[in-house]
C-alpha positions as CSV (number, residue, x, y, z in Angstrom):
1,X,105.7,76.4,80.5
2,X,108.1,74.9,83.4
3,X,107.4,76.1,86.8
4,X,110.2,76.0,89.7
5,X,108.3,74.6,93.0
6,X,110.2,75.9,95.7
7,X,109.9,75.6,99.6
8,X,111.1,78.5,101.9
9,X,114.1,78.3,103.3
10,X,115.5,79.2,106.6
11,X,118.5,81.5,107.2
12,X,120.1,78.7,109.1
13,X,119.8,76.2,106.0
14,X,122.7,77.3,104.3
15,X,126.3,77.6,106.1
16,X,127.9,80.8,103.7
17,X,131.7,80.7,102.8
18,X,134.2,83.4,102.7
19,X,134.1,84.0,98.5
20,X,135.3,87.0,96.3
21,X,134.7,88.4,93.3
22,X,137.5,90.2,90.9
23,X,135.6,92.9,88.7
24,X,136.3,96.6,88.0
25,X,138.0,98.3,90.7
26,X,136.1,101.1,90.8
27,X,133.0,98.5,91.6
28,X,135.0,97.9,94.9
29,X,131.2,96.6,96.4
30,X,131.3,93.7,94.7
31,X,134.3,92.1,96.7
32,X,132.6,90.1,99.4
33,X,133.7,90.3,102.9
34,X,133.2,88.0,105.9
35,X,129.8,87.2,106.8
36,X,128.1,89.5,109.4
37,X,127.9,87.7,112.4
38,X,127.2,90.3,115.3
39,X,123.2,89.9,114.4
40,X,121.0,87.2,115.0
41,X,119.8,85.2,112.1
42,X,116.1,85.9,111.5
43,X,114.9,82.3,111.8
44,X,111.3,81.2,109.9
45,X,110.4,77.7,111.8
46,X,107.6,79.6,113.0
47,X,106.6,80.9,109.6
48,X,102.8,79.1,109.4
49,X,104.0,79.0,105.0
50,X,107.0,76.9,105.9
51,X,105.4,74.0,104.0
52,X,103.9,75.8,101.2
53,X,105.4,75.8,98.0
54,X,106.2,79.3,96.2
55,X,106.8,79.2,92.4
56,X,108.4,81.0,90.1
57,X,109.5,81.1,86.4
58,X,111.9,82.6,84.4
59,X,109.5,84.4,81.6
60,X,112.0,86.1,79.5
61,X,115.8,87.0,78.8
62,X,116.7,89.7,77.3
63,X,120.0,89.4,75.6
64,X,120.5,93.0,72.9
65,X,122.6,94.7,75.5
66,X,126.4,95.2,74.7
67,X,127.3,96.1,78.4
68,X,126.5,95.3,81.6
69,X,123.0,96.5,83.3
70,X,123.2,98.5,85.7
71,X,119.9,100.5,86.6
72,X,116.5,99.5,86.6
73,X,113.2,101.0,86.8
74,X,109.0,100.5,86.1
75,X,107.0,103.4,85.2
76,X,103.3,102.6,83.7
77,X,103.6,100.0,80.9
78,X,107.5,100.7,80.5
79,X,110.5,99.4,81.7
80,X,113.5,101.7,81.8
81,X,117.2,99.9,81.6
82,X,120.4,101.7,81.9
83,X,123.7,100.1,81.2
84,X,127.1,100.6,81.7
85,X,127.6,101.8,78.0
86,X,125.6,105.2,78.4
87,X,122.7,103.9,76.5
88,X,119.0,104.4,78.2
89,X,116.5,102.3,76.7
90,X,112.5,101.4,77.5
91,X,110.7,98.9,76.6
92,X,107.0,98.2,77.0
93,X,106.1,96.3,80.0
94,X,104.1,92.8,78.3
95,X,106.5,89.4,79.5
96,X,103.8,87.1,78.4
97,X,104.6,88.2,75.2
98,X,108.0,86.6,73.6
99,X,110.3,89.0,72.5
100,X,112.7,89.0,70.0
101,X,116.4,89.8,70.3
102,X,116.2,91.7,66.2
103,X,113.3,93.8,68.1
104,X,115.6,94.0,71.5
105,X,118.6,95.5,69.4
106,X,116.8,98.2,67.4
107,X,117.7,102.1,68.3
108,X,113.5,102.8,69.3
109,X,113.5,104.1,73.1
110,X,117.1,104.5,73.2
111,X,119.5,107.7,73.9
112,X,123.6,108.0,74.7
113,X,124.7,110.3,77.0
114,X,127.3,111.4,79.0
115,X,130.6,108.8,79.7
116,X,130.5,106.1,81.3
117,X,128.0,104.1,82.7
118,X,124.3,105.0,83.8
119,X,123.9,104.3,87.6
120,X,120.6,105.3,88.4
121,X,117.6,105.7,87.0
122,X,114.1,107.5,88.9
123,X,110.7,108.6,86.8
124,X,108.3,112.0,87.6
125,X,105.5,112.1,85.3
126,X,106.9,112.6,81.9
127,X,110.6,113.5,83.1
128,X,113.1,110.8,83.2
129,X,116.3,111.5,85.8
130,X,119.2,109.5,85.5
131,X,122.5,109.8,87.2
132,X,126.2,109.1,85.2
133,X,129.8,108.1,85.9
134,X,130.4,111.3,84.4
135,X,129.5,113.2,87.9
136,X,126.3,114.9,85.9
137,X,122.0,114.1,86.3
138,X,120.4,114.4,83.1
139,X,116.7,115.4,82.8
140,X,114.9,113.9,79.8
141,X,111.3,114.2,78.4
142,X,109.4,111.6,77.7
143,X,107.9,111.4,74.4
144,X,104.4,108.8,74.7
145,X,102.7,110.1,71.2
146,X,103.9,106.2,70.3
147,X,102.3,103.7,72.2
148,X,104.7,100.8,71.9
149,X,108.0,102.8,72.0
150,X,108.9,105.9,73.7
151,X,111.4,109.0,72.5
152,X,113.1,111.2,74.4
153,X,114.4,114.6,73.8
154,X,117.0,116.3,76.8
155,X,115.8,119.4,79.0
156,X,119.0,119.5,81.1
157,X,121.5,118.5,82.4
158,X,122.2,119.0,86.8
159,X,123.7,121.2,87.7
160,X,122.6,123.6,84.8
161,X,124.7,126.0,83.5
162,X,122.6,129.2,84.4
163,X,122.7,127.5,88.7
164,X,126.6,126.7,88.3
165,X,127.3,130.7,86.7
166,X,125.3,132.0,89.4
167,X,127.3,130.8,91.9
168,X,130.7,130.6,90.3
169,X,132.1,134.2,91.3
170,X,131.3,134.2,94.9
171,X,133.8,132.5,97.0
172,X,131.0,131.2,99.5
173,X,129.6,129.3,97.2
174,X,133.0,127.2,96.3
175,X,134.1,124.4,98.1
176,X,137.5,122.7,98.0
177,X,137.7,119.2,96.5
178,X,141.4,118.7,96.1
179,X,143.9,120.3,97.7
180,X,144.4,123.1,94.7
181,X,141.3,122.9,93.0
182,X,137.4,124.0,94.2
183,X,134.3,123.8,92.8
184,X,130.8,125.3,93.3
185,X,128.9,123.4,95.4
186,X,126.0,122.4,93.6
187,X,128.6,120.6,90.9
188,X,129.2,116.5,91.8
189,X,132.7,115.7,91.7
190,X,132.8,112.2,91.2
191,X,129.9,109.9,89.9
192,X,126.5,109.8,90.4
193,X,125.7,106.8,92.3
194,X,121.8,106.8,93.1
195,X,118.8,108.9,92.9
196,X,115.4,109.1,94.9
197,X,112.5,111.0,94.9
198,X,110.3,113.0,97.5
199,X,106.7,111.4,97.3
200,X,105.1,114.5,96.4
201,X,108.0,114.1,93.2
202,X,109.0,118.0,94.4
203,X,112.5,117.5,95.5
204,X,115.1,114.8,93.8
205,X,117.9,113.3,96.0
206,X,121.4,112.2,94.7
207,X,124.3,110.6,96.0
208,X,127.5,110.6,95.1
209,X,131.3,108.7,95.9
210,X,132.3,112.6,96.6
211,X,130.3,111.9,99.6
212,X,127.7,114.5,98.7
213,X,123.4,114.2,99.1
214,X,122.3,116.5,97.1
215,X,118.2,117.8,97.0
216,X,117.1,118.7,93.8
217,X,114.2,121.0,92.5
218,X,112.4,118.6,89.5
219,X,110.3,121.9,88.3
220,X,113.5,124.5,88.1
221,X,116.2,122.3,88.2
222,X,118.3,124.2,91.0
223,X,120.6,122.4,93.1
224,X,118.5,123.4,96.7
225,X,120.8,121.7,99.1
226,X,124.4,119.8,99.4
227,X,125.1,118.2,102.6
228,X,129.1,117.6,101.8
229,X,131.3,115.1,103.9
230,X,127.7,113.6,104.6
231,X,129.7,110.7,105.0
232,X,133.5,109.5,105.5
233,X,133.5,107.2,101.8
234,X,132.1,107.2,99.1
235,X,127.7,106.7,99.0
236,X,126.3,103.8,97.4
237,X,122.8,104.2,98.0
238,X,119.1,106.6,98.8
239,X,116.2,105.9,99.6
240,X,113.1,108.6,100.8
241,X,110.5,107.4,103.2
242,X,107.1,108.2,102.2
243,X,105.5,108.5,105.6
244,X,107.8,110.8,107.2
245,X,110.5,112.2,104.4
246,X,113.6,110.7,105.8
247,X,116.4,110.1,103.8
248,X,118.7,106.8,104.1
249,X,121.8,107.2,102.8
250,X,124.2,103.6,102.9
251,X,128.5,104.1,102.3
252,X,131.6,102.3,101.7
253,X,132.3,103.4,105.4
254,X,129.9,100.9,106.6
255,X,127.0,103.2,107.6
256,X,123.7,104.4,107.1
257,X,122.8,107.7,108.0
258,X,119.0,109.0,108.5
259,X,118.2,112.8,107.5
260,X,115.1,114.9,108.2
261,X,114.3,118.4,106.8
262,X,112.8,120.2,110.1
263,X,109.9,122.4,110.3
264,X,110.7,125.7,109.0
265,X,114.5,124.6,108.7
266,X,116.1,125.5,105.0
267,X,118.4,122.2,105.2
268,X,118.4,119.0,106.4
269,X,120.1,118.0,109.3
270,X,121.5,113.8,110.5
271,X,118.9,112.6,112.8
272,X,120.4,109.1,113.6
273,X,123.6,106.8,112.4
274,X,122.2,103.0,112.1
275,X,126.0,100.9,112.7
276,X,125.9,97.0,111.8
277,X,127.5,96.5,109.0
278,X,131.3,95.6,108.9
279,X,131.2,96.6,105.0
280,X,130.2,98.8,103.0
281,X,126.8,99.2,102.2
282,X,125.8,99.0,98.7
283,X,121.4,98.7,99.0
284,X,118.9,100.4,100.5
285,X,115.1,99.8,100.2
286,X,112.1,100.8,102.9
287,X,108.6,99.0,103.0
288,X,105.9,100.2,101.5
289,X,104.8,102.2,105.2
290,X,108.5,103.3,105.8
291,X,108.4,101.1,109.4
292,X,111.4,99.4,108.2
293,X,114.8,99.6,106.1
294,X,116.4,96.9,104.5
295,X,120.1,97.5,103.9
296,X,122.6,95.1,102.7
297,X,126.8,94.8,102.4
298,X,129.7,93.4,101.2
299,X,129.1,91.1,104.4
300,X,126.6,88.9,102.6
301,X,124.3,89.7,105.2
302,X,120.7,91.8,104.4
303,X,120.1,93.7,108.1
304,X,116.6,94.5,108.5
305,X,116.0,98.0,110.9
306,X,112.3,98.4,112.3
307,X,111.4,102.3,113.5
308,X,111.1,102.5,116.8
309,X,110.3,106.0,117.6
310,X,109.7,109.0,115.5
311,X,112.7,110.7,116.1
312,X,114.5,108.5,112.9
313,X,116.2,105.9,115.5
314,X,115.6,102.3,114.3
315,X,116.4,99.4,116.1
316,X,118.0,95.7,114.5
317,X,115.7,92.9,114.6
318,X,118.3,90.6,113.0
319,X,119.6,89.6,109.1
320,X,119.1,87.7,106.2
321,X,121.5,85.2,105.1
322,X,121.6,82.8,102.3
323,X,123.6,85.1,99.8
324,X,127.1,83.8,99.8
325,X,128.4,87.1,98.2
326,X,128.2,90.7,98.4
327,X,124.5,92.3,98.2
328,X,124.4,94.4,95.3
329,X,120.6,95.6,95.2
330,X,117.3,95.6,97.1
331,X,113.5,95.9,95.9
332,X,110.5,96.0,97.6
333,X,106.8,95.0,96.2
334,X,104.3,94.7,98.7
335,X,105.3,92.2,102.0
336,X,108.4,90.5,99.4
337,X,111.9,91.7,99.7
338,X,113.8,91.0,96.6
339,X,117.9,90.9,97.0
340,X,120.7,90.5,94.0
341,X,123.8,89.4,95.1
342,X,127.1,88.7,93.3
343,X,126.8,85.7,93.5
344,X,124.5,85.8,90.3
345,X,121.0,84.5,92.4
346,X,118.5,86.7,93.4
347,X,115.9,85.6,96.9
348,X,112.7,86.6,97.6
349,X,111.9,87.0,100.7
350,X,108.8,87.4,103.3
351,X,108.5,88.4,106.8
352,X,105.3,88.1,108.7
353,X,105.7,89.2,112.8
354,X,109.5,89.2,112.7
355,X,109.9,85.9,111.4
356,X,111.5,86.0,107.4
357,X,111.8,83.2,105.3
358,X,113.4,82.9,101.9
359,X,110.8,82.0,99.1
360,X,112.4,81.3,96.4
361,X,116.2,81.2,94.8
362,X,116.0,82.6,91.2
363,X,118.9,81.0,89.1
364,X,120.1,81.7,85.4
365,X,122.3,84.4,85.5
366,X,125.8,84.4,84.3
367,X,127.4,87.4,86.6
368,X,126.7,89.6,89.7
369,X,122.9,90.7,89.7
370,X,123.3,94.4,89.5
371,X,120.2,95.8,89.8
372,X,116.4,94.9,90.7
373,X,112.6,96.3,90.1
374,X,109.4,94.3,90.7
375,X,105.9,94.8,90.5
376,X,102.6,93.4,91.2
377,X,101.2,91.1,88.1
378,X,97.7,91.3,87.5
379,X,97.7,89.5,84.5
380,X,97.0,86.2,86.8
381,X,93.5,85.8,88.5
382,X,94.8,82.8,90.9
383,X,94.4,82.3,94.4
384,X,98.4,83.7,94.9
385,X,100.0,86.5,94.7
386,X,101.6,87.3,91.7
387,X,104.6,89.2,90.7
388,X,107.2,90.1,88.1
389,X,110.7,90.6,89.2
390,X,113.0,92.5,86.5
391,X,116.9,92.0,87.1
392,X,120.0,93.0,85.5
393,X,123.1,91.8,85.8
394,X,126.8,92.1,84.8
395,X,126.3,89.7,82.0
396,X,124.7,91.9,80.0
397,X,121.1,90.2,80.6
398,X,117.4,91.1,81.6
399,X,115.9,88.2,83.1
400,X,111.9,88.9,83.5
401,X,111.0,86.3,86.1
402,X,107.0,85.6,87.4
403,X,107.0,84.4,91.2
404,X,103.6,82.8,92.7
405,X,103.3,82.8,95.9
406,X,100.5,81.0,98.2
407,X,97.9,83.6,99.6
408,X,98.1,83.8,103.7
């Protein structure tokens, strides 16, 4: 097995050029703008790993997808992959394993649904929520009676039909969407661009390109709360913090907003609006104690936000450059941030006392990297850390890649 030995780089390695990608229009994220240049570059010369190799390996490909990937997402042993093509499939979770493209393109662990692509996918115990380009969620049960492949059966679809008739004949409850047509508002008018969950799994969050955050009940189903015009373009991304329950939402319009449900309060309300970006924002992810958001932009440019009081304000402590396209996706696994860019790489990244360096540069894929999950590996009993990094991408691929990297 060949190993890639790579040394971290610093941000101030690599000079990035102005570059654009043509795709689908209605993927407008993936044209790259300028680079941001109003935040400092997080340098790593103090880093005391800057001469310690990281490696990492490309494990598996997985090639049986007709589409492009677009949604990602680990739950136990399974990974669960949705793709622009309305197909959700899982597989079981074991890279050191080969497997084998006839396997790969068999109908086990798959359903269709809806039109047009799947955008997001998030997992609560045996219920599986993903979001569609069709403006609906759908709720699916998860079937585990087969222990190498999973089936599903559908227990809704958001907003259900009994929540929409409920509110259909009282004109409070409708909300204009075009200049001659409304709509109730628990009903997503345009698609479904990410989901998140509360920790305690209670309450599911989704954003829309309406411009909508919706909060979700995962027991009954019931649209709880829409927080419309929540921002001034369409919303590319959520993420929940586990520590306090803020919600980060990232738009087209360049910013991220922070919501907090009050004491006693029925909604929530916009606690703080973080302003860097000079594009739209397409990825969100927190660390693992919610002290700090990652968020990155058409501008190349991943800004890192650190908490600096408890009232949801958050101050920059700089950016993370090396991508020389648009950032299309974030993941965190324990201190690593993983980014996927268009321009078909994917970093890892580590930041100890402010100072970030880049890892490692995974290569091998033959479009935009659309979407990321990683996870610890504890298959490997060496003195690193171990991970598995899961990407999609817009070349209809699965790459399964293992990263080493040095213990502090």
């Amino acid at each position: 097995m060949e190993y890639h030995q790579t040394y971290p780089y610093s941000n101030n390695d690599i000079e990035s050029q102005t570059n654009y990608f043509h795709g689908d229009q209605s993927d407008h994220y993936l044209t790259s703008e300028p680079s941001l240049q109003s935040v400092p570059s997080l340098s790593s010369q103090s880093h005391s790993q800057e001469n310690q190799p990281t490696y990492h390996h490309c494990l598996t490909t997985l090639q049986g997808h007709n589409s492009y990937i677009s949604s990602l997402t680990i739950s136990g042993n399974f990974i669960y992959i949705g793709s622009s093509d309305r197909e959700i499939r899982s597989w079981k979770c074991n890279p050191h394993v080969e497997f084998n493209n006839e396997n790969l393109s068999a109908d086990h662990g798959m359903v269709s649904a809806g039109k047009g692509a799947v955008k997001s996918l998030a997992i609560s115990g045996d219920k599986l929520f993903s979001a569609h380009q069709d403006h609906k969620i759908r709720v699916w049960k998860i079937d585990n009676n087969e222990p190498d492949h999973q089936k599903y059966s559908r227990l809704a679809t958001l907003p259900t039909l009994g929540d929409r008739a409920a509110k259909l004949l009282m004109p409070k409850h409708q909300v204009q969407i075009r200049r001659h047509k409304k709509s109730t508002w628990v009903n997503h008018v345009d698609t479904v661009s990410a989901l998140a969950l509360s920790r305690d799994e209670s309450l599911l969050y989704s954003v829309s390109w309406d411009r909508t955050l919706k909060v979700w009940s995962t027991s009954d189903f019931k649209c709880l709360e829409s927080v419309t015009n929540a921002h001034d373009d369409a919303i590319n991304a959520v993420a929940v913090s586990f520590e306090d329950g803020h919600v980060y939402t990232g738009s087209a319009d360049q910013k991220i907003k922070v919501w907090k449900k009050e004491l006693g309060e029925k909604k929530h309300s916009l606690i703080a609006i973080l302003e860097k970006h000079n594009s739209g924002v397409n990825a969100l992810a927190l660390s693992s104690d919610g002290c700090v958001l990652y968020s990155g932009a058409c501008d190349r440019s991943i800004v890192v936000w650190e908490k600096i009081d408890t009232e949801g304000n958050m101050g920059v402590v700089g950016a993370l450059r090396g991508h020389t396209k648009s950032i299309l996706c974030l993941a965190v696994v324990s201190d690593l941030v993983c980014s996927g860019s268009a321009d078909q790489t994917i970093r890892i990244w580590r930041g100890v006392a402010r100072s970030y360096s880049c890892l490692a540069l995974l290569e091998g894929h033959k479009g935009p990297v659309k979407c990321l999950t990683a996870t610890v590996d504890h298959s490997n009993t060496s003195d690193a850390s171990n991970y598995l990094i899961y990407s999609g991408g817009l070349d209809c691929d699965i790459k399964v890649w293992q990263v080493f990297v040095p213990c502090q």
